[in-house]
NULO-337185 format. One record per residue (C-alpha): residue number from 1; residue in three letters; x, y, z. Coordinates in steps of 0.2 Angstrom, whole numbers. Example, Ala and Ser with C-alpha at 12.3 -4.5 7.8 and 13.67 -1.06 7.14 Angstrom:
<rec><i>1</i><aa>ala</aa><px>62</px><py>-22</py><pz>39</pz></rec>
<rec><i>2</i><aa>ser</aa><px>68</px><py>-5</py><pz>36</pz></rec>
end
This chain:
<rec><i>1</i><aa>unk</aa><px>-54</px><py>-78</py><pz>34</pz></rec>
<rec><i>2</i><aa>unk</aa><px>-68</px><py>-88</py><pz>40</pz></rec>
<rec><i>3</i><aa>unk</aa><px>-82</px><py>-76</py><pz>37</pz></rec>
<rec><i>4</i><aa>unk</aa><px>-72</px><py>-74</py><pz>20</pz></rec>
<rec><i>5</i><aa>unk</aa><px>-75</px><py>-92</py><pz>16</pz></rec>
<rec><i>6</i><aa>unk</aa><px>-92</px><py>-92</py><pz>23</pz></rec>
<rec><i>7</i><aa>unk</aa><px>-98</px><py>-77</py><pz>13</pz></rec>
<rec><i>8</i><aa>unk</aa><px>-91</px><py>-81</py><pz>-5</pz></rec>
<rec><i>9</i><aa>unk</aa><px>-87</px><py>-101</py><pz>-3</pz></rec>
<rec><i>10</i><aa>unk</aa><px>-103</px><py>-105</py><pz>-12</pz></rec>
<rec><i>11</i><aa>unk</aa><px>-102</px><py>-91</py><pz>-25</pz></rec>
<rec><i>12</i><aa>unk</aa><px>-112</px><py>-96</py><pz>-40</pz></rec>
<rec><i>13</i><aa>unk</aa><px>-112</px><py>-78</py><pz>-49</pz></rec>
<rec><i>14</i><aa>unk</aa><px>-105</px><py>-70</py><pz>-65</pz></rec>
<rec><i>15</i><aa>unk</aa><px>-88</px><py>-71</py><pz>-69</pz></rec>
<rec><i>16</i><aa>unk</aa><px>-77</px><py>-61</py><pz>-83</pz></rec>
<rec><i>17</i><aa>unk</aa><px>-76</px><py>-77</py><pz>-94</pz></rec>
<rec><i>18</i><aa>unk</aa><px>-78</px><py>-95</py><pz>-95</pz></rec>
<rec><i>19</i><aa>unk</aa><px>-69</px><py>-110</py><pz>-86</pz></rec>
<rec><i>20</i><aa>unk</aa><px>-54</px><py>-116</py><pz>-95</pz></rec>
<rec><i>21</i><aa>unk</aa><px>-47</px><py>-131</py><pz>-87</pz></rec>
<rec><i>22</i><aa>unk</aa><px>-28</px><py>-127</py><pz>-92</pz></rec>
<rec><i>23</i><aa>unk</aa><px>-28</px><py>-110</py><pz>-85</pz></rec>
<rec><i>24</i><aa>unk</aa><px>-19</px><py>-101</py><pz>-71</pz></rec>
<rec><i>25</i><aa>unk</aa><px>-35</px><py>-94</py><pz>-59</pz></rec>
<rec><i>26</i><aa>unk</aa><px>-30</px><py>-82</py><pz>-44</pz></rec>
<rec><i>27</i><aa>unk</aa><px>-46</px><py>-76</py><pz>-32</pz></rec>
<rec><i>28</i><aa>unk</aa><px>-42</px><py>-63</py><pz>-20</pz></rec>
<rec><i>29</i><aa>unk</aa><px>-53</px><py>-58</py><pz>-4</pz></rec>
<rec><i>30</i><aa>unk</aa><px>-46</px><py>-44</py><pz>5</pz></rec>
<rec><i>31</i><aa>unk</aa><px>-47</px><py>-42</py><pz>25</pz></rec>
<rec><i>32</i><aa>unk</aa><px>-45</px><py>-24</py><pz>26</pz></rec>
<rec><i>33</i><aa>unk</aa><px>-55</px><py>-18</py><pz>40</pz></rec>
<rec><i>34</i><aa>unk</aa><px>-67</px><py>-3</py><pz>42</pz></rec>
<rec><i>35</i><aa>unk</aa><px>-66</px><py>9</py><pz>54</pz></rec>
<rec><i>36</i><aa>unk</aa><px>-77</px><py>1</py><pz>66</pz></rec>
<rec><i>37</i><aa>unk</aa><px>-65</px><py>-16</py><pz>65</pz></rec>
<rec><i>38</i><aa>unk</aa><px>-77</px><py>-26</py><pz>52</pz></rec>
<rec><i>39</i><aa>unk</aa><px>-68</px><py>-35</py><pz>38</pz></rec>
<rec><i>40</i><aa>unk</aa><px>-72</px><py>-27</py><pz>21</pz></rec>
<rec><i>41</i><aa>unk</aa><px>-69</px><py>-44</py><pz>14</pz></rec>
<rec><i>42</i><aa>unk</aa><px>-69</px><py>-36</py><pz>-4</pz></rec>
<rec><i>43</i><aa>unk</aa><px>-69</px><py>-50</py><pz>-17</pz></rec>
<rec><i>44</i><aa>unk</aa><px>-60</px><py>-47</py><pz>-34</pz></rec>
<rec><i>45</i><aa>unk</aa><px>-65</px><py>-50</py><pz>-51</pz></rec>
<rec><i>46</i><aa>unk</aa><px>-53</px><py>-59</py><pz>-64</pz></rec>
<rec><i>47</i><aa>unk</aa><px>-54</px><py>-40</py><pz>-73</pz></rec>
<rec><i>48</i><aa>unk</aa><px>-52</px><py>-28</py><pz>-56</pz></rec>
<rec><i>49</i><aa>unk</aa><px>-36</px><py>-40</py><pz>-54</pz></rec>
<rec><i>50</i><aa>unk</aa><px>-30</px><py>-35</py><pz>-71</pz></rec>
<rec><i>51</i><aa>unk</aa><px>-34</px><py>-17</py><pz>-70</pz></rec>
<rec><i>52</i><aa>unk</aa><px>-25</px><py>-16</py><pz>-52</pz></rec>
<rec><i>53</i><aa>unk</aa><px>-8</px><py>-24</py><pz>-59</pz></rec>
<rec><i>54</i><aa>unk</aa><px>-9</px><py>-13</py><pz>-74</pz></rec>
<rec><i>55</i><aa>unk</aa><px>-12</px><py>0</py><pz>-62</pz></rec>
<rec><i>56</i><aa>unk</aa><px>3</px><py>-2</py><pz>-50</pz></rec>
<rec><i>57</i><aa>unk</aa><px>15</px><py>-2</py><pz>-66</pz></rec>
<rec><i>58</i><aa>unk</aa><px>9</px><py>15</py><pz>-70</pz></rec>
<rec><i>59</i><aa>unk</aa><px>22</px><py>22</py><pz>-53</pz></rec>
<rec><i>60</i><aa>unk</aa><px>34</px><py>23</py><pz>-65</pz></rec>
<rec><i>61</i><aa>unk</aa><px>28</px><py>34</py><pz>-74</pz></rec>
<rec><i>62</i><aa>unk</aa><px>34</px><py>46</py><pz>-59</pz></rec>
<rec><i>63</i><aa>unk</aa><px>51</px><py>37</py><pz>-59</pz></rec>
<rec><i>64</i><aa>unk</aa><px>46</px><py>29</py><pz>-45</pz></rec>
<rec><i>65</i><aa>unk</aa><px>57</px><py>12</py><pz>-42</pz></rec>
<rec><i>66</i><aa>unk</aa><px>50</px><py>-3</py><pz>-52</pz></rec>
<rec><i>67</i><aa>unk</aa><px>65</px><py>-7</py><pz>-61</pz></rec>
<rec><i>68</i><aa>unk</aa><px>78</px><py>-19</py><pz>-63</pz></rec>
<rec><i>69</i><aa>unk</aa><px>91</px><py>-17</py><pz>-48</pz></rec>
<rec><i>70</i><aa>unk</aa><px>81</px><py>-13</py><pz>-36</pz></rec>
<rec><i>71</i><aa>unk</aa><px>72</px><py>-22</py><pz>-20</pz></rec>
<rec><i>72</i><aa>unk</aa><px>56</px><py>-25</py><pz>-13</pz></rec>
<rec><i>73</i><aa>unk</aa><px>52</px><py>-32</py><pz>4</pz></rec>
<rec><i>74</i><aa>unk</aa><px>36</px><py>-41</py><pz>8</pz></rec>
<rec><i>75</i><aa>unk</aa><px>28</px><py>-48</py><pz>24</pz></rec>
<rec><i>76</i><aa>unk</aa><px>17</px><py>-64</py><pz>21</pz></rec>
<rec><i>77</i><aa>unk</aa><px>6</px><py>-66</py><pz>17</pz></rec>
<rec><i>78</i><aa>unk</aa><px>6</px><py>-50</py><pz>7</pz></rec>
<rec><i>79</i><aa>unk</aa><px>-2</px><py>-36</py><pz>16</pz></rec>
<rec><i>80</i><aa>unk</aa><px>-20</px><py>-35</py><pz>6</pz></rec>
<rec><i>81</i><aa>unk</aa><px>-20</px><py>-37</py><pz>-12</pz></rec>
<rec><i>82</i><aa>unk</aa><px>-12</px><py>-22</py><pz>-14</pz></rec>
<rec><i>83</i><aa>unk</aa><px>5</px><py>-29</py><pz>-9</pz></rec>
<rec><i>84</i><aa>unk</aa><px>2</px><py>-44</py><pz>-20</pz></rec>
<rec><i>85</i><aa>unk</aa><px>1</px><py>-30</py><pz>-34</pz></rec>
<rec><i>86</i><aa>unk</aa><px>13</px><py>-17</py><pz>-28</pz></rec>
<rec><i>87</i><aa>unk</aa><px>27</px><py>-27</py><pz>-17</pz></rec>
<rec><i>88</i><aa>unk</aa><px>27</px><py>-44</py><pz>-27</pz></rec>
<rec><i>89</i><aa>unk</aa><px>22</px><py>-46</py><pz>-46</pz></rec>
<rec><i>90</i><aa>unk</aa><px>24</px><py>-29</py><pz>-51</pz></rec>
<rec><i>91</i><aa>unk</aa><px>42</px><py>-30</py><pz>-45</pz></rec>
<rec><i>92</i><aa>unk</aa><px>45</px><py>-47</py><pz>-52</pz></rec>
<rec><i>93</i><aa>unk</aa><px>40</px><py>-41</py><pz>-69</pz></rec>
<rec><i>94</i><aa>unk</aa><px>52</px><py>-28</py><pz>-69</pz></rec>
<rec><i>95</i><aa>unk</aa><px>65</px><py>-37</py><pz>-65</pz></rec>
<rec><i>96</i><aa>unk</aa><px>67</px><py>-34</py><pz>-48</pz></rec>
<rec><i>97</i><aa>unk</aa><px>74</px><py>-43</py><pz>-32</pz></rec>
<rec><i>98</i><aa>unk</aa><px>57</px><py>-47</py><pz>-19</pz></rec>
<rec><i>99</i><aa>unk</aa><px>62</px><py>-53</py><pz>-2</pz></rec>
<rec><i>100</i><aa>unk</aa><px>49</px><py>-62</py><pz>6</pz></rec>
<rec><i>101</i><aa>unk</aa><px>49</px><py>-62</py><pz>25</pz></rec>
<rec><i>102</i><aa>unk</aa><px>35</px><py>-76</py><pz>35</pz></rec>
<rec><i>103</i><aa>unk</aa><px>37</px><py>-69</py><pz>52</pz></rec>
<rec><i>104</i><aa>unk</aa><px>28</px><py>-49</py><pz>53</pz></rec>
<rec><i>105</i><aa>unk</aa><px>33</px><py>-40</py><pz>69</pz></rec>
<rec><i>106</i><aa>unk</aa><px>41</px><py>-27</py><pz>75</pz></rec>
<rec><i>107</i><aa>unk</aa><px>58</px><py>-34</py><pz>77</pz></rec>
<rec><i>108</i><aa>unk</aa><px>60</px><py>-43</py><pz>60</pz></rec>
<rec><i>109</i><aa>unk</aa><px>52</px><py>-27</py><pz>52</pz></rec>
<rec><i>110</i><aa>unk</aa><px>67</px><py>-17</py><pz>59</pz></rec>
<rec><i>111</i><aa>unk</aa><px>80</px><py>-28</py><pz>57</pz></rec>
<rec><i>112</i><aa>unk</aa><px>74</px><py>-32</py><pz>38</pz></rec>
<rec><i>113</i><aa>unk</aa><px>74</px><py>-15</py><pz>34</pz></rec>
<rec><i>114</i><aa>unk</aa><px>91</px><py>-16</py><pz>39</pz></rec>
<rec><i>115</i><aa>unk</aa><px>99</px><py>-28</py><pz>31</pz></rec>
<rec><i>116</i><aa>unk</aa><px>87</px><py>-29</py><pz>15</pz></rec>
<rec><i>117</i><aa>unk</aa><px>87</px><py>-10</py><pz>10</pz></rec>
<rec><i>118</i><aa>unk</aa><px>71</px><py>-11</py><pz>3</pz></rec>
<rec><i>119</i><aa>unk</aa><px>66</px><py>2</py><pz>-12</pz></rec>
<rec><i>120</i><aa>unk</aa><px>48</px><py>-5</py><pz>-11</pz></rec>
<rec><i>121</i><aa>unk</aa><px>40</px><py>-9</py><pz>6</pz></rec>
<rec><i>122</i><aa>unk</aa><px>21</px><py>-8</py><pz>13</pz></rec>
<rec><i>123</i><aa>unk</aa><px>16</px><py>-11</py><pz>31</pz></rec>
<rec><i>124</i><aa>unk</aa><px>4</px><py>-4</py><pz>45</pz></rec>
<rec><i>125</i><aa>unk</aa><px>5</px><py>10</py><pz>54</pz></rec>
<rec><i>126</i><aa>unk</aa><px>11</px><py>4</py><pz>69</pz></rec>
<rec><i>127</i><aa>unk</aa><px>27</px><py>-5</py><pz>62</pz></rec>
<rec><i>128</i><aa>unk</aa><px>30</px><py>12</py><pz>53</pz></rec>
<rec><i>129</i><aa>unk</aa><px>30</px><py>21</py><pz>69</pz></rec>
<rec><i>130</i><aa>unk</aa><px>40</px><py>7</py><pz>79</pz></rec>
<rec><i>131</i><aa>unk</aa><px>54</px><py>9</py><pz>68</pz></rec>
<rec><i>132</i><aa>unk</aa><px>57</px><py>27</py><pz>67</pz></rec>
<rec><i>133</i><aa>unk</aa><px>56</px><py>27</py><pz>86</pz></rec>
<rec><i>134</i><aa>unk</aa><px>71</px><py>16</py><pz>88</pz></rec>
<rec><i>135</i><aa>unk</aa><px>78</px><py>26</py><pz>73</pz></rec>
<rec><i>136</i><aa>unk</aa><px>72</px><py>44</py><pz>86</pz></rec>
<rec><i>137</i><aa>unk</aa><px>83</px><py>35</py><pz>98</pz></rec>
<rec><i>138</i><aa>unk</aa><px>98</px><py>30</py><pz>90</pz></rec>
<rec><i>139</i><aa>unk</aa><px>98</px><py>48</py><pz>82</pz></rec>
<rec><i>140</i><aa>unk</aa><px>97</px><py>55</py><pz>101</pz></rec>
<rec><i>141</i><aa>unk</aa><px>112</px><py>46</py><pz>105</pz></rec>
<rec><i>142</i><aa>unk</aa><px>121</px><py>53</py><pz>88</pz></rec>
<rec><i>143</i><aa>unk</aa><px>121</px><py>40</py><pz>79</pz></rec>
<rec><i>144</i><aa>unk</aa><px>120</px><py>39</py><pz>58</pz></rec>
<rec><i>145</i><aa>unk</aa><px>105</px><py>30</py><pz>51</pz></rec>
<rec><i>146</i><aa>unk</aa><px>104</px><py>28</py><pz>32</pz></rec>
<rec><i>147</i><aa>unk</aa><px>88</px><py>28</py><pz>24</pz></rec>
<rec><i>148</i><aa>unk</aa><px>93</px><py>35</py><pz>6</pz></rec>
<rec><i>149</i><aa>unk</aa><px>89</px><py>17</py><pz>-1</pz></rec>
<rec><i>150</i><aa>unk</aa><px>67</px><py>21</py><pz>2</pz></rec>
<rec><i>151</i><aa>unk</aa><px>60</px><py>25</py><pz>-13</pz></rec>
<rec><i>152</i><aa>unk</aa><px>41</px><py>20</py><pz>-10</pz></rec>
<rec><i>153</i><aa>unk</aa><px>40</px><py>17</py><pz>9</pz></rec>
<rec><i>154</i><aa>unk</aa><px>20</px><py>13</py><pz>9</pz></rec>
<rec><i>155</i><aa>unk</aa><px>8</px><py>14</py><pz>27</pz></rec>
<rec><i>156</i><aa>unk</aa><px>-6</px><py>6</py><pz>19</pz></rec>
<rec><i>157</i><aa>unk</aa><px>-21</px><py>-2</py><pz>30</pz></rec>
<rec><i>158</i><aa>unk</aa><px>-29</px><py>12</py><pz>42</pz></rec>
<rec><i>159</i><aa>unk</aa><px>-27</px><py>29</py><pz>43</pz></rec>
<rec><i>160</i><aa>unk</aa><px>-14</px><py>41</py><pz>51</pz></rec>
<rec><i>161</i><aa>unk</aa><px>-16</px><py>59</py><pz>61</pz></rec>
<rec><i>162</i><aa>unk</aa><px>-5</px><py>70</py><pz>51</pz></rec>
<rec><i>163</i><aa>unk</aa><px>5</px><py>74</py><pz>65</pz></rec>
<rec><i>164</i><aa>unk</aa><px>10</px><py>56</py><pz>62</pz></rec>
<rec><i>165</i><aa>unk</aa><px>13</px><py>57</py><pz>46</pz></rec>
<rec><i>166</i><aa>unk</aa><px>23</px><py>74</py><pz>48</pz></rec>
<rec><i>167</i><aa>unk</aa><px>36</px><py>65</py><pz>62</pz></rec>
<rec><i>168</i><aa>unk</aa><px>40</px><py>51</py><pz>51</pz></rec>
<rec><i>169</i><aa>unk</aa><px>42</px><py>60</py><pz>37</pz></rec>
<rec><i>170</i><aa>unk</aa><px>55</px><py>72</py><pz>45</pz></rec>
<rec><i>171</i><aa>unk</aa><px>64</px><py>58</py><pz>52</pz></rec>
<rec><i>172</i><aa>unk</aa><px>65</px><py>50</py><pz>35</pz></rec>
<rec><i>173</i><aa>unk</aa><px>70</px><py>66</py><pz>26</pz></rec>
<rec><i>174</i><aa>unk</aa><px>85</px><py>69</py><pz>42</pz></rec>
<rec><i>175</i><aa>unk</aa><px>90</px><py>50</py><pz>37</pz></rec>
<rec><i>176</i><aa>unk</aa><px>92</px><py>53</py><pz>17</pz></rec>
<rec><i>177</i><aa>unk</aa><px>75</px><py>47</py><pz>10</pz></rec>
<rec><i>178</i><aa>unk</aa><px>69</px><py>57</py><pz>-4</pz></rec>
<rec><i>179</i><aa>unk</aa><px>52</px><py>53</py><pz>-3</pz></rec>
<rec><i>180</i><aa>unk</aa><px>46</px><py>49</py><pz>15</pz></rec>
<rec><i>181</i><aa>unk</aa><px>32</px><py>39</py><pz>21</pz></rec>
<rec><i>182</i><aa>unk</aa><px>18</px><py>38</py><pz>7</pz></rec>
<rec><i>183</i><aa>unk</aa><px>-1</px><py>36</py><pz>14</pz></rec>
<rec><i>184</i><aa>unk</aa><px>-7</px><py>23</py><pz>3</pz></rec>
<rec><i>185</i><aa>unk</aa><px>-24</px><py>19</py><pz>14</pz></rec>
<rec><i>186</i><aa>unk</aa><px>-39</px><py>23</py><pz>5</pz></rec>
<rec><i>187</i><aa>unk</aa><px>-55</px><py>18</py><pz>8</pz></rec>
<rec><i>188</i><aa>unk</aa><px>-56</px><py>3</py><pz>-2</pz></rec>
<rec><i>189</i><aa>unk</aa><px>-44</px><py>-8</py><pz>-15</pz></rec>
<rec><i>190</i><aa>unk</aa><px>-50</px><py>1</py><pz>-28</pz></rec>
<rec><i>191</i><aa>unk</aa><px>-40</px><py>16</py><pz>-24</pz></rec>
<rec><i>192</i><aa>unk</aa><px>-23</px><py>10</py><pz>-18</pz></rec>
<rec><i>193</i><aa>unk</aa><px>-14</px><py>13</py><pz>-33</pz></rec>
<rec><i>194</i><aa>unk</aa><px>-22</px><py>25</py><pz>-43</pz></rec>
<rec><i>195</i><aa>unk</aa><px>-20</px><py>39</py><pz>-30</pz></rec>
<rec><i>196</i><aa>unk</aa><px>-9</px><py>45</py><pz>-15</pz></rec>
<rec><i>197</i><aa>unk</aa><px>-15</px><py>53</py><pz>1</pz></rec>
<rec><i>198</i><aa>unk</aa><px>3</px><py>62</py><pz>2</pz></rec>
<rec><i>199</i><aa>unk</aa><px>-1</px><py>80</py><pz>4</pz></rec>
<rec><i>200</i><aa>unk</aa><px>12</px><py>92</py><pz>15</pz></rec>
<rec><i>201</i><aa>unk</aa><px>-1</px><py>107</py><pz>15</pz></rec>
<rec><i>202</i><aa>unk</aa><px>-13</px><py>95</py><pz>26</pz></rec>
<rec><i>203</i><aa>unk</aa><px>2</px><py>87</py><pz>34</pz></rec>
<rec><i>204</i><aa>unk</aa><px>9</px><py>102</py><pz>42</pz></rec>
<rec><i>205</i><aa>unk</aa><px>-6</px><py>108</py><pz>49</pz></rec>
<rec><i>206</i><aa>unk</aa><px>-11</px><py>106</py><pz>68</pz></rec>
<rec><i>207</i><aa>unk</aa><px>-24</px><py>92</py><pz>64</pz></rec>
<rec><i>208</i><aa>unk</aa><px>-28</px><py>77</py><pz>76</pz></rec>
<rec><i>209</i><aa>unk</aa><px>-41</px><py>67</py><pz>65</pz></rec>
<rec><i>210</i><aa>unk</aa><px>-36</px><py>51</py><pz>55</pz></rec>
<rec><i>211</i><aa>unk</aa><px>-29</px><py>57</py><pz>37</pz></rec>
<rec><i>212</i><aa>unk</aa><px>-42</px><py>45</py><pz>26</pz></rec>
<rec><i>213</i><aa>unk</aa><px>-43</px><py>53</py><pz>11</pz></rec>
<rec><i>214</i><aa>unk</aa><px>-38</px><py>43</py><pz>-6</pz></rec>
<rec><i>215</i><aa>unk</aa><px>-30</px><py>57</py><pz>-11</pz></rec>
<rec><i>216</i><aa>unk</aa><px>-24</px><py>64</py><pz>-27</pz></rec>
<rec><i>217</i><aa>unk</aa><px>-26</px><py>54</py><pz>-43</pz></rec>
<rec><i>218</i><aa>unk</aa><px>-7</px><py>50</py><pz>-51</pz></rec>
<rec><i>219</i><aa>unk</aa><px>-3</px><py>58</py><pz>-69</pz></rec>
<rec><i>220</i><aa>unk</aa><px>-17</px><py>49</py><pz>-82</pz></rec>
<rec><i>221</i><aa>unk</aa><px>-31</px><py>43</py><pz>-71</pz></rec>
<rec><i>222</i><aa>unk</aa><px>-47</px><py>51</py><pz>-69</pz></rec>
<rec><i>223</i><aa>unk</aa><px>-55</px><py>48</py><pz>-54</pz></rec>
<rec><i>224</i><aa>unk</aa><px>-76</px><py>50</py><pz>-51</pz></rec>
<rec><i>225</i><aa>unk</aa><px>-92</px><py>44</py><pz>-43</pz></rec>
<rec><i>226</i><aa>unk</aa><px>-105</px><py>37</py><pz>-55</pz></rec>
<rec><i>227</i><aa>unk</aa><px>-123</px><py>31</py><pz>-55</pz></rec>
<rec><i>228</i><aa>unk</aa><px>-129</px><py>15</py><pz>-62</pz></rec>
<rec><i>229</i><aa>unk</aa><px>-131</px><py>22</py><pz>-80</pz></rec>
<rec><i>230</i><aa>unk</aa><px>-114</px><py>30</py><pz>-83</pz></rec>
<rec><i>231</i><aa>unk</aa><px>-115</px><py>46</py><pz>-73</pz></rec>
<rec><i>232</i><aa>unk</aa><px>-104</px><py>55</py><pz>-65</pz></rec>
<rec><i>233</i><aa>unk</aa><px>-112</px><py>63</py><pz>-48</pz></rec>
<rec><i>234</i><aa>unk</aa><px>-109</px><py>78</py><pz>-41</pz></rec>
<rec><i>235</i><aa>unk</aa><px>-97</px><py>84</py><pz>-22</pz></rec>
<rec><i>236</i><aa>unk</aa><px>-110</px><py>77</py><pz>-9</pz></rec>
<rec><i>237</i><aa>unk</aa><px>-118</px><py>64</py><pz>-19</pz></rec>
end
């Protein structure tokens, strides 16, 4: 947060459009980190905002679960932009309860799960996989554990090994979740909700490198590499 404020504090650049006194401004500086542990500290213009919530509303257009009735969970603050977009405003729109929990660790992760149900949800990795390790246990001791209720269970943040990936998503298919875990890490906020790094074919193969990839676009978006004049560039470019 520091370097953050450091590096954009005395920002005196271009913005999308001229001050109004009366209006609702929102500035976002996201910490994601890179795979060396440096902050990305991507900072996000008034129209890449605008672009990402309009973005996250386009789910729905695979009858994912932005609709009335439904719940979201988030951890505060929201975990990157992203769940700002995806866990908080997006929901709210739609009509939609958003429970908000202050505390994130292990134990209110689980315990929220619980008792909140959450359609919606997006944490790290690591509280993915401390979950469905006590869910491993209580399913060794044959107990019933009901997670029909996930509809867009997100690990956002860092990469996962597909063997990972594999395990939690055969837990949460043996516990009634039609979807599973989605990958939503990509490599920078750009990506997060246009695309999906959920891919069984890579999944269910023997592979111990971090799954990274932004994955496949959803329906309507095309998604390319250009040069400074308008471009596209070629694989390798």
């Amino acid at each position: 947060m520091r370097q953050a404020i450091a590096r954009f504090g005395g920002y005196e650049g271009p913005v999308e459009a001229p001050y109004q006194e009366d209006r609702v401004a929102m500035v976002f500086s996201s910490g994601g980190t890179t795979k060396a542990g440096e902050a990305k500290l991507i900072c996000m213009t008034d129209k890449a905002m605008v672009e990402m919530f309009r973005c996250a509303l386009t789910f729905n257009m695979r009858g994912l679960p932005f609709n009335s009735g439904n719940t979201s969970l988030c951890q505060l603050p929201p975990f990157v932009c992203t769940g700002l977009f995806v866990l908080v405003l997006a929901p709210l729109l739609r009509g939609m309860t958003v429970y908000l929990e202050p505390r994130l660790n292990q134990k209110t992760f689980n315990s929220s799960m619980k008792k909140v149900r959450p359609g919606i949800t997006l944490v790290p990795g690591p509280l993915w996989a401390g979950l469905f390790r006590e869910i491993e246990q209580k399913l060794n001791k044959g107990r019933k554990v009901d997670l029909s209720y996930m509809q867009l269970p997100i690990m956002g943040g860092e990469g996962c090994t597909p063997e990972k990936l594999a395990w939690m998503d055969r837990l949460a298919h043996q516990c009634g979740s039609s979807t599973g875990i989605v990958s939503g890490y990509g490599m920078s906020e750009v990506f997060s909700v246009i695309s999906v790094d959920h891919r069984p074919d890579v999944v269910e193969k023997k592979n111990d490198k971090l799954a990274i990839s932004v994955g496949y676009p959803f329906p309507g978006f095309v998604v390319g590499i250009f040069d400074k004049e308008g471009h596209e560039l070629d694989y390798g470019q």
